[in-house]
C-alpha positions in Angstrom: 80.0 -130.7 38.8 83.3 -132.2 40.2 86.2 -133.5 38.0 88.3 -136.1 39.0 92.1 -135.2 39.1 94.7 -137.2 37.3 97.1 -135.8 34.8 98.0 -138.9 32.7 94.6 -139.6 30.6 94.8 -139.5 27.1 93.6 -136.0 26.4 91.4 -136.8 23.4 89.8 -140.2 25.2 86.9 -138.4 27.5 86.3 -135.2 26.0 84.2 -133.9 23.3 83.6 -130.1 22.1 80.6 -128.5 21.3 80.6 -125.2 19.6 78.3 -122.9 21.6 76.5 -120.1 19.5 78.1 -116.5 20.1 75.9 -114.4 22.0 75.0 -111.7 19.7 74.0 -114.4 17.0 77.3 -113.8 15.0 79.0 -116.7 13.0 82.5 -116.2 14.3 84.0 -118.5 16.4 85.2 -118.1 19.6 87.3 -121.2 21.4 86.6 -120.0 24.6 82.9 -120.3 24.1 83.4 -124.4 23.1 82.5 -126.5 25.5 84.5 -129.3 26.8 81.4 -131.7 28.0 82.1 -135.8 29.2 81.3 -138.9 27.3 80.8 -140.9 29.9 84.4 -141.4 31.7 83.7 -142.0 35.3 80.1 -143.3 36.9 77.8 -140.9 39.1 78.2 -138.1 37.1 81.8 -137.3 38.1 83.6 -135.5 34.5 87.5 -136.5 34.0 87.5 -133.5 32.1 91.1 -133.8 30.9 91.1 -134.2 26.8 89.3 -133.2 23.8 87.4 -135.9 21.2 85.8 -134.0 18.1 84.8 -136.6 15.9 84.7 -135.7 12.2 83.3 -138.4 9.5 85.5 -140.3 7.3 85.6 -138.0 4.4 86.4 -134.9 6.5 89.0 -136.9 8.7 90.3 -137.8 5.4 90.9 -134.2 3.9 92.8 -133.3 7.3 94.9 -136.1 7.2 95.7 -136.0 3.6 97.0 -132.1 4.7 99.2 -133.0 7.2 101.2 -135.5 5.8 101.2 -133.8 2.0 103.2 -131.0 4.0 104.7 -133.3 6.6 105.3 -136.7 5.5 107.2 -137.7 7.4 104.0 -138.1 10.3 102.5 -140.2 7.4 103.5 -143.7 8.7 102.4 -142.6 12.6 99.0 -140.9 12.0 97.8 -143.3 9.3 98.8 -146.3 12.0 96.1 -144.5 14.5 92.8 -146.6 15.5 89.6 -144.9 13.3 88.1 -144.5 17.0 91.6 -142.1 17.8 92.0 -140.5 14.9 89.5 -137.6 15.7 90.6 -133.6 14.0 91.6 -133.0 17.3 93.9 -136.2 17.7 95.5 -135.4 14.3 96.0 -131.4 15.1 97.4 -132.0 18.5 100.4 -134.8 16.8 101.2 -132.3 14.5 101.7 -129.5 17.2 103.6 -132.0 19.3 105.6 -132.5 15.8 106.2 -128.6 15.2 107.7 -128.4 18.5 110.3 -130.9 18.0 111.2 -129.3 14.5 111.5 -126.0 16.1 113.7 -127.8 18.7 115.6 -129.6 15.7 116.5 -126.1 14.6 114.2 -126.1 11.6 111.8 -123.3 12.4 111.0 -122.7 8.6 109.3 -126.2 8.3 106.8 -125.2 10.8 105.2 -122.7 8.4 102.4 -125.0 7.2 101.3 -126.6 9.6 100.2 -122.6 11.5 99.0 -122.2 7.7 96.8 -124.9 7.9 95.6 -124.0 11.9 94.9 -120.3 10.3 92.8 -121.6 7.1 91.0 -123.7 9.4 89.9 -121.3 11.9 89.1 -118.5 9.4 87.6 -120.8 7.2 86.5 -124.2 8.9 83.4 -125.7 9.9 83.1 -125.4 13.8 84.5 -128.7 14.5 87.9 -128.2 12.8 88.3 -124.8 14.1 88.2 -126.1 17.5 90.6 -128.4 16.1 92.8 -125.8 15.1 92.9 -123.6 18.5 92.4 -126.8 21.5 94.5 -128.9 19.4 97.0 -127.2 17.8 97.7 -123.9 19.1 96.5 -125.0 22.6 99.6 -127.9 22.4 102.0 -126.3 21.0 101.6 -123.6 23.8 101.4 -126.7 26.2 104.6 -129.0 24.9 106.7 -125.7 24.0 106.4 -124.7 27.8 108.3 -127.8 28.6 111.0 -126.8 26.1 113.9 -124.8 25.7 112.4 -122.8 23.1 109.2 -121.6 25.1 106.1 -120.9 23.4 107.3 -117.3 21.8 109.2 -118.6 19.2 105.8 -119.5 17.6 104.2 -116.0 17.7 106.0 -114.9 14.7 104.0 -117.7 12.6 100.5 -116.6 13.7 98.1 -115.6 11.3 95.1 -112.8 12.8 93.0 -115.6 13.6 95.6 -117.7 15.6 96.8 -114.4 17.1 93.5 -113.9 18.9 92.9 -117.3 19.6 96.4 -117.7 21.0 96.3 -114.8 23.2 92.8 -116.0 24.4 94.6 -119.8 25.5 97.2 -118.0 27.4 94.8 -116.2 29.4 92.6 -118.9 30.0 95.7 -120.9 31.2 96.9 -118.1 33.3 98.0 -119.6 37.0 96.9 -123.0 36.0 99.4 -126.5 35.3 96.9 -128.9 33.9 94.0 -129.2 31.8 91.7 -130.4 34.0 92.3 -126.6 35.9 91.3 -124.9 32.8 88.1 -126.8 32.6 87.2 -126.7 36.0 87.2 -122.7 35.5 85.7 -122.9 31.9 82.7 -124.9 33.5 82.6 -124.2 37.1 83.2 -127.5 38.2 85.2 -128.6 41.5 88.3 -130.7 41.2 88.3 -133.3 43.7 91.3 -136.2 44.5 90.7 -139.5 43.5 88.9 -141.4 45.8 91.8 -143.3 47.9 93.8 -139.5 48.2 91.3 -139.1 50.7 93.2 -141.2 53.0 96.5 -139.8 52.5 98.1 -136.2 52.7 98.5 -135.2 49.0 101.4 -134.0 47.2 100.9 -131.8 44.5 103.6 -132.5 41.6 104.6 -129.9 39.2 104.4 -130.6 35.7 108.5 -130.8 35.4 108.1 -133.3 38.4 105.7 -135.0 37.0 107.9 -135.3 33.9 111.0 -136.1 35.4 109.5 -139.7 36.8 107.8 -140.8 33.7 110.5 -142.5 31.2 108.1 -144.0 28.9 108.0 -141.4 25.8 104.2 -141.7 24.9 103.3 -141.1 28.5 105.5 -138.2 28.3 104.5 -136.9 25.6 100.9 -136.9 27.0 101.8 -135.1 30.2 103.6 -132.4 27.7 100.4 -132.3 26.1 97.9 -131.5 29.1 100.0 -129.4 31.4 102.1 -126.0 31.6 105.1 -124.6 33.0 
């Protein structure tokens, strides 16, 4: 399995999980056992294995979005304006991390409290779906967009629930000496990462995440590269 290398996909446009059962038979979850597994990005079997895209139905994409903006609503006008085909559990999860960031950044580190309420309830509590939800696309981006930050991803710790705690410390390992997402898949599955195919013609660069960052002026790109990469 190879994925193809490029940091500014959508993370939630190729990727789906699939909760894998625990070994011993248990009914915990563990986020590290999810697989990230292509819908069909790039022909001949080639994964862009660079997002997440865990589709709920209506009813329960409905409950998670009425949760978020009852205790933010000020993401009300933004997440309710998202395509049905984009507004997976994931998709919502990851805005609101992105969201907590900035608030924390704002100076208003109280008003962060529900949303790691929420990621804790879901993960303790959640169908499989929605706890992957809760620790690839919340915990997972808040770790991602608050390493671009002053503020630096400790500054959450404090929030964690037990739940979130494990699952945060687990995403911090797997991330360990890696920038980008498609990194942390390629050791999650085994795969290779390979250039795209006309950097087989040219000497590559490899651009840090703060490089990357510090070319891009369009603020939805950048909020995407914030979202799939690390400092």
């Amino acid at each position: 399995m190879e994925i193809l290398c490029n940091p500014i996909f959508d993370k939630f446009s190729v990727i789906k999980i699939a909760e894998r059962p625990n070994p011993g038979g248990g009914g915990g979850f563990n986020p590290r056992k999810a697989s990230r597994t292509s819908v069909g990005f790039s022909p001949g079997g080639t994964i862009a294995c660079l997002g997440l895209c865990s589709l709920l139905s209506s009813s329960d994409m409905s409950r998670i979005l009425n949760e978020i903006m009852h205790a933010y609503p000020s993401l009300a006008i933004e997440l309710s304006s998202l395509p049905a085909d984009e507004s997976s559990d994931s998709r919502l999860m990851a805005e609101l991390a992105t969201h907590v960031v900035d608030l924390v950044e704002a100076g208003h580190c109280e008003e962060i409290r529900p949303a790691f309420e929420l990621a804790e309830h879901l993960i303790a509590a959640g169908p499989g779906g929605e706890r992957g939800a809760a620790v690839l696309g919340f915990l997972e981006t808040v770790q991602n967009v608050a390493s671009h930050r002053k503020c630096g991803m400790a500054a959450f710790e404090q929030f964690l629930g037990p739940g979130s705690q494990c699952a945060w410390e687990e995403l911090i390992e797997a991330w360990r000496g890696k920038m980008s997402l498609a990194e942390v898949v390629a050791s999650e599955t085994g795969a290779r990462l390979r250039p795209r195919w006309w950097e087989f013609w040219r000497k590559r660069d490899r651009r840090t995440p703060s490089e990357l960052l510090s070319q891009v002026q369009n603020p939805e790109l950048r909020k995407i590269i914030e979202q799939i990469t690390r400092e």
